[in-house]
N, C-alpha and C positions, 0 to 999 in steps of 0.2 A: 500518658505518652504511649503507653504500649495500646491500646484502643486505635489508634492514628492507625498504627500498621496491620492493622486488623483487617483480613479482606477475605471477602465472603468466596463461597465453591461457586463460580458455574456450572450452573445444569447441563446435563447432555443435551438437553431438548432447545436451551440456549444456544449451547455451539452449534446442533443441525439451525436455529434460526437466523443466526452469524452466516454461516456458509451457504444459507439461500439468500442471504442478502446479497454478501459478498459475489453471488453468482449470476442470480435473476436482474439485479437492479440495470446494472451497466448495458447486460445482453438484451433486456428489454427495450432500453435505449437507443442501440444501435440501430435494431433492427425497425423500430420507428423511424427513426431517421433516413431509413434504407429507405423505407416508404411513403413518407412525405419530401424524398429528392426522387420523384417518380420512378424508383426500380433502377437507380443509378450507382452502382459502390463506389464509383469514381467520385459523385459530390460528397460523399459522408465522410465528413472528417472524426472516424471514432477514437483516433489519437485524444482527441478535446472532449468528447461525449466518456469515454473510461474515466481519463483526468480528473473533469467535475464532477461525474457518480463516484468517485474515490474519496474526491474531497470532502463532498458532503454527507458520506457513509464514516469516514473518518474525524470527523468533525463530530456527528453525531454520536459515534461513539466514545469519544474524548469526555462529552457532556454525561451519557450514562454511565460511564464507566467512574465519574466521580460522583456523580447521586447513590448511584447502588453500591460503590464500595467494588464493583466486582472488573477483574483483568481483562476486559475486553480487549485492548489492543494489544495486551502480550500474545493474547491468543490468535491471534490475527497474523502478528509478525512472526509467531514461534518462539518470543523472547525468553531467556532465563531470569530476567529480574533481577540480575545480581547487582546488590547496591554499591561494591566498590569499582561497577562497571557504569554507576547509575550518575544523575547529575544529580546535587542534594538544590532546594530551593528552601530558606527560614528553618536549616535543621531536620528539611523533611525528603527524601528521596523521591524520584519521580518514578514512578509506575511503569516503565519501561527505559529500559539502558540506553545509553549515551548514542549508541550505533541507530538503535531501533527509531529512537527520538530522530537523528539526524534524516532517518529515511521518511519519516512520518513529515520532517519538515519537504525535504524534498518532491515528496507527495504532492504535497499543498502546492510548494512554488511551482508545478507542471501545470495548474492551472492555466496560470500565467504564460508561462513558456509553449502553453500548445497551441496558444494564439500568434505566436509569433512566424516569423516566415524560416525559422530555422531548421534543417533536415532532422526527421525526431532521429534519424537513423546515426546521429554522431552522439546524443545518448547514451547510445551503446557505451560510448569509451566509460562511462561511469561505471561500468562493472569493475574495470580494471585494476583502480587500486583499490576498491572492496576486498577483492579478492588478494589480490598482492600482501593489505595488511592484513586478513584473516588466515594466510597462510602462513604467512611468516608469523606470524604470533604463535599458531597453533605448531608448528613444526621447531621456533627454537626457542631458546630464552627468554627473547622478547614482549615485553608485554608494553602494548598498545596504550597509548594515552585515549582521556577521553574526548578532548580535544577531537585526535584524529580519528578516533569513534566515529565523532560528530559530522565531521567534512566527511569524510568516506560514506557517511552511509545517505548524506545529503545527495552528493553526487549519484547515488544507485537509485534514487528514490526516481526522478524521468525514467533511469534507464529501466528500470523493475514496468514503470508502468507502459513504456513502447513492445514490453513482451508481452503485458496483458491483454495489451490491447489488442495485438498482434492474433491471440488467442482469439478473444469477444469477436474480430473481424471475422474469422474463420470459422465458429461456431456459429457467428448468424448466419453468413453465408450456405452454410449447409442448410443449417434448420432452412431459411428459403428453399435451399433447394430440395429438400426433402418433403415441404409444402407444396412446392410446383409439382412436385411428382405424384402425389398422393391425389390432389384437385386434377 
């Protein structure tokens, strides 16, 4: 049993290849996409191009992170691992807390939802009770079920990726424009 919970160190050289995934993949994306909608930012919907590089950057690392034994997506999310914040499945804890989990699902389900014809920009309200129940826990007595972990960090998961995306938009944008300048 004690083997089960045995998890290996990630390398530095790991984490800088985590944070170029996490960085280049999506930005490479967009700015494709910039370019095969002839030079238009109005057709690129990078709401949906962040989304699925998310999901399937997260996905993939779901997969390695159970071959190698090693916390890839705590490291990703920041998580503490703590297992009486954790879901247990057959006795066994899950690899990232109950909150991180819910945002991980929420991640996923944005696939979904960035197809749809909904404003990403109501999203947003999913920070709110993120924060509502992480401050209030952290300031009184209160201690958060996992449950509400769960939903709170599901709902932050669109709104987390309408900022990233928000980001990748404007970083390609530049990098173009820093291309047209240079050419």
């Amino acid at each position: 049993m004690a083997n089960q919970n045995k998890v290996a160190k990630v390398l530095i050289f790991e984490r800088i290849i985590l944070l170029l995934v996490i960085t280049i993949i999506p930005l490479h994306f967009v700015i494709v996409r910039y370019i095969k909608e002839n030079f238009l930012w109005e057709r690129v919907n990078y709401f949906q191009i962040v989304s699925i590089c998310y999901a399937i950057i997260l996905i993939t690392l779901t997969i390695l992170q159970n071959v190698f034994h090693k916390p890839y997506l705590a490291i990703i999310f920041g998580c503490h691992q703590l297992e009486h914040r954790s879901f247990s499945f057959f006795y066994r804890y899950l690899k990232i807390c109950s909150r991180c989990s819910g945002i991980l699902i929420g991640m996923l389900l944005t696939v979904f939802l960035s197809k749809s014809n909904i404003n990403k920009h109501l999203f947003l309200l999913g920070i709110i009770p993120i924060v509502i129940d992480g401050f209030y826990q952290y300031y009184s007595k209160y201690e958060s079920t996992n449950q509400r972990r769960l939903l709170t960090g599901i709902l932050f998961g669109p709104a987390f990726l309408v900022i990233v995306s928000y980001y990748y938009f404007f970083i390609a944008k530049l990098s173009m424009e820093i291309v047209k300048f240079i050419l």
